[in-house]
C-alpha positions as CSV (number, residue, x, y, z in Angstrom):
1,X,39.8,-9.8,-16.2
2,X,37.4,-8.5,-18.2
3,X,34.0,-8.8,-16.8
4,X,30.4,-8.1,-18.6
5,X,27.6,-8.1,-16.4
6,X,24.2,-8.2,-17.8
7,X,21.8,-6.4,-15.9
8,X,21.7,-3.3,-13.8
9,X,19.7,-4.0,-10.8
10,X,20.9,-3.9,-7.3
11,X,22.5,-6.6,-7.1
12,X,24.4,-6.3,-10.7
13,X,25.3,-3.1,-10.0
14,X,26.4,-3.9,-6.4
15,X,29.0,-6.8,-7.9
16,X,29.7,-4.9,-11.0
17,X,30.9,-2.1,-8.2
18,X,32.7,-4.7,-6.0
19,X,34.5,-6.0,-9.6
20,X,35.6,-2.7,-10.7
21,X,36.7,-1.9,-7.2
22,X,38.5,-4.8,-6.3
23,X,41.8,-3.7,-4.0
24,X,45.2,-4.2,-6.1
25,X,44.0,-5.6,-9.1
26,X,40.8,-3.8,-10.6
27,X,39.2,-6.0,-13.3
28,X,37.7,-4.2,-16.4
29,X,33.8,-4.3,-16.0
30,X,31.0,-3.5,-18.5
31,X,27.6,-2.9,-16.6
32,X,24.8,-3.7,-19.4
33,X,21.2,-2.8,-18.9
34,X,18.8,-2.8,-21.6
35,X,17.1,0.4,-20.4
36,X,19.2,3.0,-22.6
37,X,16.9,5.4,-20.1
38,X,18.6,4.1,-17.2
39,X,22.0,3.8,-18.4
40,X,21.9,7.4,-19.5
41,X,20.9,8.5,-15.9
42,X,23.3,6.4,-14.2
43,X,26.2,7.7,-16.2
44,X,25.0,11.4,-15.6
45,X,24.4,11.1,-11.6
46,X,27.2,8.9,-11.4
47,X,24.7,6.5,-9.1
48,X,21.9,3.8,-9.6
49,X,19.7,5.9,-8.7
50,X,16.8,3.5,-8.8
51,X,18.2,0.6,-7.3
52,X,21.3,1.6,-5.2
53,X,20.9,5.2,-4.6
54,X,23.7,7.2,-2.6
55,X,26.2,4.5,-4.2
56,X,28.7,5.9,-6.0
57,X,30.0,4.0,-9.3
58,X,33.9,3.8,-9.4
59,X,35.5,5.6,-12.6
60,X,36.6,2.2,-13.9
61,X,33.3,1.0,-14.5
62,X,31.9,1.3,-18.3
63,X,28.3,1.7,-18.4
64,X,26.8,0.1,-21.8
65,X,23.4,0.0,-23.3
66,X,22.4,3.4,-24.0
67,X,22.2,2.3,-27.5
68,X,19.8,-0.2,-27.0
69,X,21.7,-3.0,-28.8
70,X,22.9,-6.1,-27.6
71,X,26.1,-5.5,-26.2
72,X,27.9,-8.9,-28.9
73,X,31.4,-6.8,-28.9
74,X,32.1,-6.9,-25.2
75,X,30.7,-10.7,-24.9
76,X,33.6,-11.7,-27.9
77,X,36.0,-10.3,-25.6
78,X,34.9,-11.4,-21.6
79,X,36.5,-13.5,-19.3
80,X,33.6,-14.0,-17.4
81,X,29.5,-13.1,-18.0
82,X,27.6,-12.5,-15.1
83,X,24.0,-12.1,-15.4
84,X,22.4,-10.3,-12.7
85,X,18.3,-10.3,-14.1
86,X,15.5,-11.8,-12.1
87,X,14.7,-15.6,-12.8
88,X,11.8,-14.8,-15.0
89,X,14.2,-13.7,-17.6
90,X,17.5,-16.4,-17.3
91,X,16.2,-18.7,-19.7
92,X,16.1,-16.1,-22.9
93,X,19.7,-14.6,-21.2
94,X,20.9,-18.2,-21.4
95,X,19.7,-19.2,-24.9
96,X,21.2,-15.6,-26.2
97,X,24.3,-16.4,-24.6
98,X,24.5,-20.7,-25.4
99,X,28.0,-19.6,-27.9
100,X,29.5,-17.6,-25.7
101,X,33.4,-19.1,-24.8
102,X,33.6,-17.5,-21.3
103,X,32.6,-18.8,-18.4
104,X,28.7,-17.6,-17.5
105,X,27.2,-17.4,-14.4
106,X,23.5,-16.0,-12.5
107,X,23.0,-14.5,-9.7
108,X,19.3,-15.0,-9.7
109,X,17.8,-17.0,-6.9
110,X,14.5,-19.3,-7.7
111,X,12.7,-22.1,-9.3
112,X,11.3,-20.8,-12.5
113,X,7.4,-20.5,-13.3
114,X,6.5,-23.6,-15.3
115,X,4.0,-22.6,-18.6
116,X,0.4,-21.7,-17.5
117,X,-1.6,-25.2,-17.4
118,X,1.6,-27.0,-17.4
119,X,1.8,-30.0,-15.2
120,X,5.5,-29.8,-15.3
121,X,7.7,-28.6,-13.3
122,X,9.5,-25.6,-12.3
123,X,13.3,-25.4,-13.2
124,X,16.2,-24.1,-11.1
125,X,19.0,-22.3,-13.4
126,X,21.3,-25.3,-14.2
127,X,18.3,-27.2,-15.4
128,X,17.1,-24.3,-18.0
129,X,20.8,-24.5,-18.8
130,X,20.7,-28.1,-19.2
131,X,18.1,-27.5,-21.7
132,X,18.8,-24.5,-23.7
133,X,22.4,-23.9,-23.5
134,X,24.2,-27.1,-22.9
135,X,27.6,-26.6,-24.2
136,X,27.9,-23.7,-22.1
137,X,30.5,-23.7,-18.8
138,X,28.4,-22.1,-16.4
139,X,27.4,-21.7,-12.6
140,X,25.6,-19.6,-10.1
141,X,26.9,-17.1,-7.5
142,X,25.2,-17.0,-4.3
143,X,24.9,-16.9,-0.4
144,X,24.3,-14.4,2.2
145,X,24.4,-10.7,0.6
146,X,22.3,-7.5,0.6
147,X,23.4,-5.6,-2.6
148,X,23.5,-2.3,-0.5
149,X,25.9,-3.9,2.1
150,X,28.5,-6.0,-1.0
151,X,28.3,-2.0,-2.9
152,X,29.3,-0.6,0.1
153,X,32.3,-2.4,0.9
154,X,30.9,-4.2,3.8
155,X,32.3,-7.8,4.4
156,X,30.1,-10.2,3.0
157,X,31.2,-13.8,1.7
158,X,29.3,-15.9,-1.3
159,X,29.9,-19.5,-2.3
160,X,30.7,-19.9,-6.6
161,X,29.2,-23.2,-7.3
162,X,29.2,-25.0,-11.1
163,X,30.8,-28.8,-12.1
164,X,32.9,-26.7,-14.1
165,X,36.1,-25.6,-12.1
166,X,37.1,-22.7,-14.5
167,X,33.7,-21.8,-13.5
168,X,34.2,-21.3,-10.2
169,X,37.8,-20.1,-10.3
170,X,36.5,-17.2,-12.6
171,X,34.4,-16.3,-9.9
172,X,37.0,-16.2,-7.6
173,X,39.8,-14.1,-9.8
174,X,36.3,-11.8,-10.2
175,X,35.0,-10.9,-7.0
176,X,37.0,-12.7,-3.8
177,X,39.2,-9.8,-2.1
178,X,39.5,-8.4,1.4
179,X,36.1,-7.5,1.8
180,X,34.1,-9.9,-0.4
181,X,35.2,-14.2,-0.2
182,X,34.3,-16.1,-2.4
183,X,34.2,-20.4,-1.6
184,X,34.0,-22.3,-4.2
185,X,31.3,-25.8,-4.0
186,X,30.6,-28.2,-6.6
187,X,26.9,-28.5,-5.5
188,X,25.1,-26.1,-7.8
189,X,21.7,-28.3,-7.4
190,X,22.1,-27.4,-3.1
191,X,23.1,-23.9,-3.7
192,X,20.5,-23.1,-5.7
193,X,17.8,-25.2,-3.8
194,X,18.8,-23.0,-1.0
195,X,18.7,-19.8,-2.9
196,X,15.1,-20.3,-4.0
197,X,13.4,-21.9,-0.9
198,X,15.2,-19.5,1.5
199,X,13.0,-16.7,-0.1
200,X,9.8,-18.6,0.2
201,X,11.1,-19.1,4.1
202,X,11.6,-15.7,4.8
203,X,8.0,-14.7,4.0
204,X,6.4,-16.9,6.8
205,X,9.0,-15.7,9.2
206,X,8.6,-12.1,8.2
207,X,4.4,-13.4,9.0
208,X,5.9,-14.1,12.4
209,X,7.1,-11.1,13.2
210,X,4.4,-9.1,11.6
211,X,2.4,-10.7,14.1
212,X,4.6,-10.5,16.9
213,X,4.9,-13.8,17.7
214,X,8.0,-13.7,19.5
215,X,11.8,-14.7,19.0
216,X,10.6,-18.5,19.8
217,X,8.2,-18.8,16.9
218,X,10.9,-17.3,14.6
219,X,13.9,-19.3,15.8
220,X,11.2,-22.6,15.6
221,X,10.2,-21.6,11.6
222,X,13.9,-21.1,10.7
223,X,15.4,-24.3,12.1
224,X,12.2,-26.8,10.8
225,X,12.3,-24.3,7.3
226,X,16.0,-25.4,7.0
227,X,14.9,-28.8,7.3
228,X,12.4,-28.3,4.6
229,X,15.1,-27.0,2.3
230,X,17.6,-29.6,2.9
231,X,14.4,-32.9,2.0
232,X,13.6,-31.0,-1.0
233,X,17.2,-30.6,-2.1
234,X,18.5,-34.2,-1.1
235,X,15.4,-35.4,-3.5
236,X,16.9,-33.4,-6.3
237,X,20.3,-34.7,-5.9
238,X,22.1,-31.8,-3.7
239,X,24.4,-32.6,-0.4
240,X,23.0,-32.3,2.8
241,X,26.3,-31.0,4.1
242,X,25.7,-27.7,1.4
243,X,23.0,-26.9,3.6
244,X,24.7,-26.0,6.3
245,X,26.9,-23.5,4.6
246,X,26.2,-20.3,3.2
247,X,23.7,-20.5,0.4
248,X,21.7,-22.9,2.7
249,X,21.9,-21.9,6.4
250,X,23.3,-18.7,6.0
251,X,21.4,-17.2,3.3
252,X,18.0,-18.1,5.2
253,X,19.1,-16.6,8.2
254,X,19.8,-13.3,6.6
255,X,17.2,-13.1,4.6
256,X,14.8,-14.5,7.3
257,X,15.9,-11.9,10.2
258,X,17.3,-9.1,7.4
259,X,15.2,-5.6,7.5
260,X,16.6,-5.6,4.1
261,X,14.7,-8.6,3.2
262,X,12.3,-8.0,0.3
263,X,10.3,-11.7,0.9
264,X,10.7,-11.0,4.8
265,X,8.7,-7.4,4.5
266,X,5.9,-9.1,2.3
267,X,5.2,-11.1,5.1
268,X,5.2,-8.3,7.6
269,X,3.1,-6.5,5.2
270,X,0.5,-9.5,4.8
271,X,0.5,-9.9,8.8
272,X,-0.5,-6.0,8.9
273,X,-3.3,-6.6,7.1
274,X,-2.0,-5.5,3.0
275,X,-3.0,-7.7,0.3
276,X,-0.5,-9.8,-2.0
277,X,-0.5,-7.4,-4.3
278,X,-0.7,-3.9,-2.0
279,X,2.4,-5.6,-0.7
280,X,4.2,-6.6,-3.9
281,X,4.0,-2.9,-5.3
282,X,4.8,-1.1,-2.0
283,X,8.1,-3.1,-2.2
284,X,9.0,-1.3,-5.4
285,X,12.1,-4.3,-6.0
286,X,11.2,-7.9,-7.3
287,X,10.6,-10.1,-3.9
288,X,11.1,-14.0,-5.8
289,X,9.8,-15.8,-3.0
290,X,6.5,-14.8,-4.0
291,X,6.8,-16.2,-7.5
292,X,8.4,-19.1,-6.7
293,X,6.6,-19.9,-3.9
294,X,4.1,-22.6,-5.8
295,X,6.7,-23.6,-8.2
296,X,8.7,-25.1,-5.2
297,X,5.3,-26.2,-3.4
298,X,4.6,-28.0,-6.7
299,X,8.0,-29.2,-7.3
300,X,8.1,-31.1,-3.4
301,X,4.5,-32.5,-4.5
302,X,5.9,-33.9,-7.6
303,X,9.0,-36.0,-5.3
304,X,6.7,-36.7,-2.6
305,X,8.5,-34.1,-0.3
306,X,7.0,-32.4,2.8
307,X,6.7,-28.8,2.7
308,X,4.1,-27.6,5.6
309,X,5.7,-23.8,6.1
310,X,6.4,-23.5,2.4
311,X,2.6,-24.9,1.6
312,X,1.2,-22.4,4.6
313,X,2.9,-19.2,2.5
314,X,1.5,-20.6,-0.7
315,X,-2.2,-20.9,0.9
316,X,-1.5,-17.4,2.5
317,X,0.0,-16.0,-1.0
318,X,-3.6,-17.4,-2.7
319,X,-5.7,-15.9,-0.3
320,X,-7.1,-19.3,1.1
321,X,-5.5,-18.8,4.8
322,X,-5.2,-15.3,6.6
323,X,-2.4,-14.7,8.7
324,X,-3.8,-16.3,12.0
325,X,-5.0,-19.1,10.2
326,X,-1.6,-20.0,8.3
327,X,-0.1,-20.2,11.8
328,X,-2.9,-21.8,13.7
329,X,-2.3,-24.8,10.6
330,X,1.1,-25.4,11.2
331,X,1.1,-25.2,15.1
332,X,-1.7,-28.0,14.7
333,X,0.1,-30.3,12.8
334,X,0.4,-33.9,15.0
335,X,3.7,-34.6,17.0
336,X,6.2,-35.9,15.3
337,X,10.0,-37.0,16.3
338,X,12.3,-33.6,15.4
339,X,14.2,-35.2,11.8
340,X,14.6,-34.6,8.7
């Protein structure tokens, strides 16, 4: 196959390296960032030095960009897009991709910002798509993964989810292989309900630990935080049985426990006393929970949704709750029977 991905973060890079590497049958990969700067000095240390450092990038893998243009030749010619920027930046990626033939899909996890003093809502990625591209086949890759551990070779397994099935079989051919499995799922509005309010969830349970609360508090914040994630995504359509797989259950899990967990170390960092943005800079990496934190917040208010621990980070990311006084909130919430 060959395989464009747009954007050379950690996480592109990692499944750009997994692509080009794949056991038996390397695919052809083009790594595009728009940083000529950093494509140069990842083709002269041979690493991502910025993102994945240590990491080496397999012979087979064409770095492009350092010209600075737009790489339209490679696109003609792809089997499969991938684009690996943060969610800030899908909607333009989409509308410069809505002719593209190949199958398309994101890797970024989150609802996006809705316009300053916009009453509407945050989107996830298949409802920009919806709107700015809508002839285009595409889906979203996602689930449990560190980019260090997938570039590394260590087994990880993602779910490929799109109403398109030459969608998610591309994503399959692309990246399923001994060390890397890739499910395929029809849900994209539950996958990618999971992918966004995981990272929200992972910031009040890296607050618990931060504040040593125990393994009881975490294991309490995960289980009712899944429960959160699975009303909001039933009221936008999604299955609840998607919740329970990797994208829901497993991605919060890792990303709630994870020391590689961006969104868990804000929390940690808030709990030892940092502000939002001492945190957010010391990170040095893009932590989307905290920018998508009130777009999802907003989003349950909108459907009538519950959110308490996802409304507790929110006050805690504004500055209207400390630490203590975000968990003193939700411990004094009245009884209620344990549902959904």
């Amino acid at each position: 196959m060959n395989i464009v991905v747009l954007g050379a973060g950690a996480w592109g890079t990692a499944l750009a390296i997994s692509a080009a590497s794949h056991p038996g049958q390397p695919h052809r990969v083009s790594l595009w960032a728009r940083d000529a700067a950093q494509v140069a000095a990842m083709r002269a240390d041979g690493e991502n030095r910025r993102y994945l450092p240590g990491v080496a990038l397999p012979s087979g893998l064409t770095l492009a960009g350092d010209d600075g243009h737009w790489p339209s030749g490679l696109l003609k010619t792809s089997d499969l897009v991938v684009i690996a920027t943060p969610m800030a930046a899908l909607r333009a990626m989409l509308e410069r991709l809505a002719n593209v033939q190949a199958p398309v899909a994101w890797l970024c996890k989150g609802f996006e910002a809705a316009a300053a003093g916009s009453d509407a809502p945050g989107l996830l990625g298949h409802e920009i798509r919806a709107q700015v591209a809508p002839s285009l086949r595409a889906g979203v890759l996602s689930g449990p993964s560190f980019a260090q551990e997938v570039a590394r070779g260590q087994p990880t397994a993602l779910v490929a989810a799109s109403e398109h099935a030459g969608v998610r079989d591309a994503l399959v051919s692309a990246f399923h292989g001994p060390l890397l499995r890739v499910y395929a799922n029809e849900d994209s509005v539950g996958v990618e309900v999971g992918g966004a309010v995981k990272n929200v969830l992972a910031i009040a349970t890296g607050l618990c630990d931060g504040l040593q609360l125990g393994l009881n508090a975490r294991a309490a914040l995960i289980t009712r935080g899944l429960a959160e994630m699975t009303r909001l995504g039933l009221a936008l359509g999604a299955r609840a049985d998607t919740f329970m797989g990797l994208s829901g259950l497993g991605d919060l899990v890792l990303t709630a426990t994870g020391d590689l967990s961006r969104n868990r170390k804000v929390g940690q960092l808030l709990a030892q006393g940092m502000t939002l943005s001492e945190a957010v800079d010391s990170l040095g990496h893009v932590a989307e929970g905290v920018y998508s934190a009130r777009t999802v917040v907003h989003r349950a208010h909108l459907l009538g949704v519950d959110m308490p621990i996802s409304e507790g980070v929110v006050a805690l990311l504004d500055g209207q709750l400390k630490p203590e006084q975000a968990v003193a909130a939700l411990m004094g919430r009245d009884p209620k029977e344990e549902a959904l």
